[in-house]
Structure formats: structure tokens, C-alpha cells
N, C-alpha and C positions, 0 to 999 in steps of 0.2 A: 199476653197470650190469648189465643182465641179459645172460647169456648170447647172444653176435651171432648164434651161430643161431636161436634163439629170435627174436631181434629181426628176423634178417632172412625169417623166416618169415611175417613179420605187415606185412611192405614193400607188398607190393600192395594189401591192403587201408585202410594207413597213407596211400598214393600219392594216394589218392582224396582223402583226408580233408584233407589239407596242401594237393593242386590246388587243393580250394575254398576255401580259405584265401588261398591264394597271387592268387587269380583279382582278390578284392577289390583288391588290391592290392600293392606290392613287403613280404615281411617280413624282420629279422632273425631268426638260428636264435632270441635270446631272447624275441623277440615268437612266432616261432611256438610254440616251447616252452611258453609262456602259453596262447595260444589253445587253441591244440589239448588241452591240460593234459597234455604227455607231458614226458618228461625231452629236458635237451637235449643230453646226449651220445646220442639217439635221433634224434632229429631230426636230430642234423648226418650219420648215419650215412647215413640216408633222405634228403638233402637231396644229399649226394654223389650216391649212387645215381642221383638223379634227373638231377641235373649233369650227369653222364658220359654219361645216354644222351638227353639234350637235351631231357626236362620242366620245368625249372627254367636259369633262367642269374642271374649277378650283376649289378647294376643300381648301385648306389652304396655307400655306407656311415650307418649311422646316426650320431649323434653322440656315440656310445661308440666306433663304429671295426668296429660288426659291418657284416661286408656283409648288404645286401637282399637277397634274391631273389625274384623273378617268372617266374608261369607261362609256360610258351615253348609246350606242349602242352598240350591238353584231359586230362584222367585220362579 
């Protein structure tokens, strides 16, 4: 994993990208990791972030046991 400052540098611009993602519908960190084509010790960084300040919340689990998440805010 790259450097978290580096990572967290490129959050806002990430935020956007993962909302519209999210918007379609609920995903896990591995699906969005896919989507988006980022790592997903990146994503689950950015997916916290977004957790905590209430863009994202947890919705169920897939049938590996990852939780979903769905957009709660607009990016």
C-alpha cells in the first residue's frame, strides 16, 4: 500500500468516484475495489472516511461475509 498520506491526499477526489458507484447500488470493499480498479486496502481507507462522516453507512453483507455499503450523501 502506498504511503496514507499520499492516499489520503487523493480522498476527495476518490469520494466522488466511489459516490457514483455506491449510488447504483449497495457494494462490498471487493466489488468496489473492482469497479473502480483501485486497491482495496484503499478503498476500505476512503470507505472509513466516508463512514465516519456519514457518506456511506453499512447495509448487509455479501455472501463472503463482506459488508455492503450505500450512499447516504450526494459526493
Amino acid at each position: 500500500m502506498r504511503d496514507i498520506r499520499e492516499v489520503i491526499r487523493e480522498e476527495p477526489l476518490v469520494r466522488g468516484r466511489l459516490l457514483r458507484l455506491l449510488a447504483e447500488g449497495p457494494l462490498s470493499v471487493p466489488e468496489l475495489s473492482q469497479h473502480a480498479g483501485l486497491p482495496a486496502e484503499e478503498v476500505m481507507v476512503w470507505l472509513m472516511g466516508m463512514r465516519r462522516y456519514g457518506f456511506v453507512a453499512e447495509t448487509d453483507q455479501d455472501g463472503e461475509g463482506h459488508y455492503r455499503y450505500a450512499a447516504v450523501r450526494a459526493p
